[in-house]
N, C-alpha and C positions, 0 to 999 in steps of 0.2 A: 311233841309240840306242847307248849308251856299253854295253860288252860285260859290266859287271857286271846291269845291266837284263836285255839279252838273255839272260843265264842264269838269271835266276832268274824271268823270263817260262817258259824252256823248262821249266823244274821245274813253273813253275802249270799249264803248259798240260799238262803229263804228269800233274798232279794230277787237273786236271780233266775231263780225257778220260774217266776213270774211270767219272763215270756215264753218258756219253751210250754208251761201250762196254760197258756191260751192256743196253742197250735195241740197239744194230745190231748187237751179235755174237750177241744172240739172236733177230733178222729171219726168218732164213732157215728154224729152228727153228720158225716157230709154226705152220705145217699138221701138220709133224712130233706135235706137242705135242696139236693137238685129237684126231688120230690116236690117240695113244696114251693120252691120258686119257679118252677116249670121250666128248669135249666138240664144241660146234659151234663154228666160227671164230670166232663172236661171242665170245663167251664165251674164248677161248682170245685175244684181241688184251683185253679188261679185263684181264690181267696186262701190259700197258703201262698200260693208264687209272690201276690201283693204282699203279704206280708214278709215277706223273706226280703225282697229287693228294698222294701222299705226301712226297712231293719239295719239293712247292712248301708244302707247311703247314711241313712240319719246316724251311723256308729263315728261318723267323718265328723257329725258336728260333735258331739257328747266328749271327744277324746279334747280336740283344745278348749272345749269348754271348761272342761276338769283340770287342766292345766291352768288357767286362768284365775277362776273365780273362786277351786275348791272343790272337794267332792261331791259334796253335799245337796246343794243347788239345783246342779245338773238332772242330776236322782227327781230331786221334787218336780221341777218342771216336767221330766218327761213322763213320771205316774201321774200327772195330770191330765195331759193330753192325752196316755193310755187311758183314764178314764172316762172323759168325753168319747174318744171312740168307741167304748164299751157301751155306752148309750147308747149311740146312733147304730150299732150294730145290732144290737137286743131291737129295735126297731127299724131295721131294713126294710121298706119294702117289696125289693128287688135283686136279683144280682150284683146288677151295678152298683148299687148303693151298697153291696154288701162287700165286695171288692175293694171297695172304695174307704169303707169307716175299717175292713183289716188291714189295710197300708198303716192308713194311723194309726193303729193301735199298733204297728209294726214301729215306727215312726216314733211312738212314745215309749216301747217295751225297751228299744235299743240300749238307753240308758241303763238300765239296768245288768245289761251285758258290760259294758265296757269301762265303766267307774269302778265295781267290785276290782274288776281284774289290774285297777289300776291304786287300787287301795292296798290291796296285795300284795304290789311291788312298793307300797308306801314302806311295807312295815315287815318284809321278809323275803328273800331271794334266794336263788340258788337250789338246795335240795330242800332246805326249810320251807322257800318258798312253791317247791313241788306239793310238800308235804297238806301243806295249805290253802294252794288250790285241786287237791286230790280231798279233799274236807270239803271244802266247796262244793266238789262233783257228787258226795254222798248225797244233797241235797238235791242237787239238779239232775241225779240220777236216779233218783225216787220219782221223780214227776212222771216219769213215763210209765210206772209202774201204776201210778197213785190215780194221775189227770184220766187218762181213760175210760177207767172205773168209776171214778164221780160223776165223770159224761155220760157215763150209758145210765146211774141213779138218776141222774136228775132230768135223762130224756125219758126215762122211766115214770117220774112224776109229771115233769113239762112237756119240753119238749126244746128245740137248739135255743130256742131264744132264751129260756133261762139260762142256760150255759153261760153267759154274757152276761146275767146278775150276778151269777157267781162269780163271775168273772171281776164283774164291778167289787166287790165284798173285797175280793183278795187284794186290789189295788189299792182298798181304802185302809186295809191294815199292813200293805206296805209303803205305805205314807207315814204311818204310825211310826213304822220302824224305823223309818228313816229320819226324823223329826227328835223322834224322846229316845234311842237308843245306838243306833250308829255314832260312832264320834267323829268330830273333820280329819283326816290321817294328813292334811298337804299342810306341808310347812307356809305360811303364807309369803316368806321372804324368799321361796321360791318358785312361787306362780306366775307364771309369764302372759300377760294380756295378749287376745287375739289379735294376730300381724297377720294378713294374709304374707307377708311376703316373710316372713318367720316359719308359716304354716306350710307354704312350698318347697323351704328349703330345709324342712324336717321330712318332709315328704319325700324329695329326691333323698336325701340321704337313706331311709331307712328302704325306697325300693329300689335304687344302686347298690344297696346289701343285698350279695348275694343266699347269703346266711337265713336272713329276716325273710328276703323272698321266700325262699325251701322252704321253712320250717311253715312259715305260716299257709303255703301251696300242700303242703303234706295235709294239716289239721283242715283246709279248707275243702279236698277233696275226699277226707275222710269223714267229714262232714256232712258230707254233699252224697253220699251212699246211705245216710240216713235221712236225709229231706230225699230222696229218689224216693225210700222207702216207705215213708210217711202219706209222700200226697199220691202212692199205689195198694198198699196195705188194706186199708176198710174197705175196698170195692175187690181187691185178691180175695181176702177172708170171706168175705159175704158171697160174692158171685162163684168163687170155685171151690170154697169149704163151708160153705150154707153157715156159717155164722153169726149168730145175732149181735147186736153191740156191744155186749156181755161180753158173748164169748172172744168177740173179736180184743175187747180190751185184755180178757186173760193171757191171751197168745201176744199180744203188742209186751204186755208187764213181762214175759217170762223174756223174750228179748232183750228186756232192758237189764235183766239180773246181772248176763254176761259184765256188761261195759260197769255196772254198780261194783260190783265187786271185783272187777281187778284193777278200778282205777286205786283202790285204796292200797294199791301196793306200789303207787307207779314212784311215791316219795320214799319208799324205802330202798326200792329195785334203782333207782336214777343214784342214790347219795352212795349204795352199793355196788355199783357195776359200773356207774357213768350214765348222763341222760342219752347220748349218745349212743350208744349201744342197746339201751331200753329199746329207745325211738327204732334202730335196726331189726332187732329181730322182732318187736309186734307189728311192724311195719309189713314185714316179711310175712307174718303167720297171718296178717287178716288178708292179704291178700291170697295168701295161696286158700286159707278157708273160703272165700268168695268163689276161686275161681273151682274150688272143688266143689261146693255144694251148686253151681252152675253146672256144669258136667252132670250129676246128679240127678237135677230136675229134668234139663235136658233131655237125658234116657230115660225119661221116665219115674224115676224114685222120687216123685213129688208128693209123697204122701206130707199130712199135715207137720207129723212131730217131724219127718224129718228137713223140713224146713226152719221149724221153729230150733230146731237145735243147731241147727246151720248156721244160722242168722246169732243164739247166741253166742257158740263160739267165733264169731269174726268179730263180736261187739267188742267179746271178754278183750283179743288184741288191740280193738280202738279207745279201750277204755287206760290203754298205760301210754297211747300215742297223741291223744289230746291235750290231758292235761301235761305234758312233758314238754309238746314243741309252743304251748303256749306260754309258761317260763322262760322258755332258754332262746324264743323269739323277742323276750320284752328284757331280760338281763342285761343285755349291753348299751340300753337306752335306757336311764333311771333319768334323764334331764326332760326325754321326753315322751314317757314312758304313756302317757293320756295318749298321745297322737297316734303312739308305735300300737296301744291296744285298741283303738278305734278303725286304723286302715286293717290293720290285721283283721279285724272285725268284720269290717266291708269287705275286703277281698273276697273271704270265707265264705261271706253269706251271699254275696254277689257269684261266688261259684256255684255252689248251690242253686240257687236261680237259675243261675245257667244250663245245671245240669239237669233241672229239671223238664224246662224249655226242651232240649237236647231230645230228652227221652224219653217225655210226654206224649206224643204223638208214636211212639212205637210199639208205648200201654196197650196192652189187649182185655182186663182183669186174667193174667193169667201170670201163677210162681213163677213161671219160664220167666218172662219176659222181665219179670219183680227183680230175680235175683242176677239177670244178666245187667240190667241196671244199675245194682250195687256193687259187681264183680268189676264191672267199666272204670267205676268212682275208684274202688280198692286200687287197681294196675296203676292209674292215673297217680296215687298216693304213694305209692311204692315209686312209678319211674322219679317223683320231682324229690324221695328222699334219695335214690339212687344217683341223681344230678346234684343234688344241694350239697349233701354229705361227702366230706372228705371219701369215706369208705365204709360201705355198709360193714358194721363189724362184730364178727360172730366170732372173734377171737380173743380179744381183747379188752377192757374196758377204756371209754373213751378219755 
């Protein structure tokens, strides 16, 4: 990748980290948080649910917005509105109110998901453009390593509410970034003002693709096995591995190594073998690692590593299946490549949501129940590549 790419990868990927770092620097936080707002865990893990659904509706505006007006814009408006709700959360005095300011902050982070991925396809496609959002992911796969850790420091000094200054800080230097160093990548003679009846009929087209559906139902459910995980993880760890926030972030970072490091091969393994055939067989291997470290628990062998290495080998496969089906869902749409990454965006996170919804109530704090959760997500990713995809192919490249 030619070093002007590599940088201004590393800018998206510092972009984008942003919201997945308001949801794992506030992990360690959420026993903390039912505690002190006299709420039950349930109720205290739906300030992820708010943010997730909010996330993924508001990806609907952000995409013809960037089609429109530019990449640029969209970015600043919506770190602004993440920053107000970064207020009003640091001063919640309630559940509700605190549900409430993390929709917004969901609301304003969404931008940041769905313009990178659309600047991306300004200026690189194909394996290049795997290559490039696999550089991306280097950044937004540190966060989970990274955000946790700083949560448990700084509830160490504070307590969740600073969580949310910091949180404030990071928004106010990706303002910075996007202001004095991002450059605009949208040709502006090719920006199409918002038509709703333009916007409907980019819509049908791209979910009467059957192609765009799959790919993006693949990434959305395999997505959705790590939002299971997230808002089950801090009350697993603590309540059945005695855990403190500490340690609970160690064991969340070591999970993330898996998906860190094998997303970085996903632009060499896609330009090598076919994205097609990637997308197959990691497709194949996280699920069958789900549905074996399920088995596992199940009889019993729930000790702690052996979860924690469970867990990273099914990431290590979702880490070449993410970033893969989110290129080769947005490749055949460069005219409306903002919308195609926005619905994408919503579906994903709206699955998600759902899946949490789904299996929140079945939570017990207990691995069992953690990893049949993620094992559900896995099948569910696997059967919609097994429909979408011509032929799962372990023989060939695609």
């Amino acid at each position: 990748m030619r070093d002007p790419l590599f940088r201004m990868a590393l800018v998206l990927g510092l972009l984008s980290a942003v919201g997945p770092f308001a949801i794992d620097m506030y992990l360690p936080a959420l026993p903390q948080v039912a505690t002190d707002l006299g709420t039950s865990e349930a109720k205290a893990a739906q300030t992820l649910t708010s943010y997730f659904i909010a996330f993924g509706i508001a990806q609907m505006i952000y995409g013809p917005m960037a089609d429109a007006i530019g990449r640029k814009k969209p970015m600043v408006i919506g770190v602004a509105i993440f920053m107000a709700a970064t207020i009003w959360a640091s001063l919640a005095p309630g559940i509700g109110e605190l549900i409430l300011a993390r929709a917004l902050q969901g609301l304003g982070a969404a931008t940041l998901m769905v313009v990178p991925r659309a600047v991306i396809r300004d200026v690189a496609t194909g394996p290049a453009g795997a290559k490039m959002m696999a550089a991306v992911m280097i950044v937004i796969a540190i966060s989970p390593m990274l955000a946790p850790l700083t949560g448990s420091l700084v509830m160490a000094w504070g307590g969740w509410r600073e969580i949310f200054a910091v949180l404030g800080v990071a928004a106010l230097l990706s303002l910075c970034l996007i202001l004095f160093v991002l450059p605009e990548t949208s040709d502006p003679a090719s920006r199409r003002p918002v038509r709703i009846d333009q916007m409907m009929a980019g819509t049908r087209r791209l979910v009467t693709d059957r192609r765009f559906m799959g790919l993006t139902m693949i990434g959305g459910f395999g997505m959705s096995s790590f939002f299971v995980f997230l808002s089950t993880a801090s009350f697993v760890y603590k309540h059945q591995y005695g855990l403190s926030p500490t340690g609970f972030s160690i064991a969340f970072a070591i999970n993330a190594i898996g998906f860190f490091s094998a997303s970085q091969f996903a632009g060499y393994l896609a330009a090598r073998f076919g994205m097609e055939r990637v997308i197959s067989l990691a497709i194949t291997g996280f699920a069958g690692a789900a549905l074996l470290l399920t088995m596992l628990v199940w009889s019993g062998a729930d000790a702690l590593y052996l979860v924690v290495a469970g867990l990273l080998l099914a990431n290590a496969c979702l880490g070449l299946v993410i970033p893969t089906t989110m290129v080769m869902a947005l490749d055949p749409h460069p005219d409306i490549s903002g919308l195609a990454s926005s619905l994408g965006g919503t579906i994903q996170m709206l699955t998600g949501g759902v899946m949490i919804l789904i299996t929140g109530p079945l939570m017990d704090n207990s691995a069992a129940m953690m990893v049949s959760g993620i094992a559900l997500c896995a099948v569910l990713a696997w059967a919609a590549a097994a429909v979408s995809l011509p032929r799962l192919r372990f023989g060939s490249a695609a």
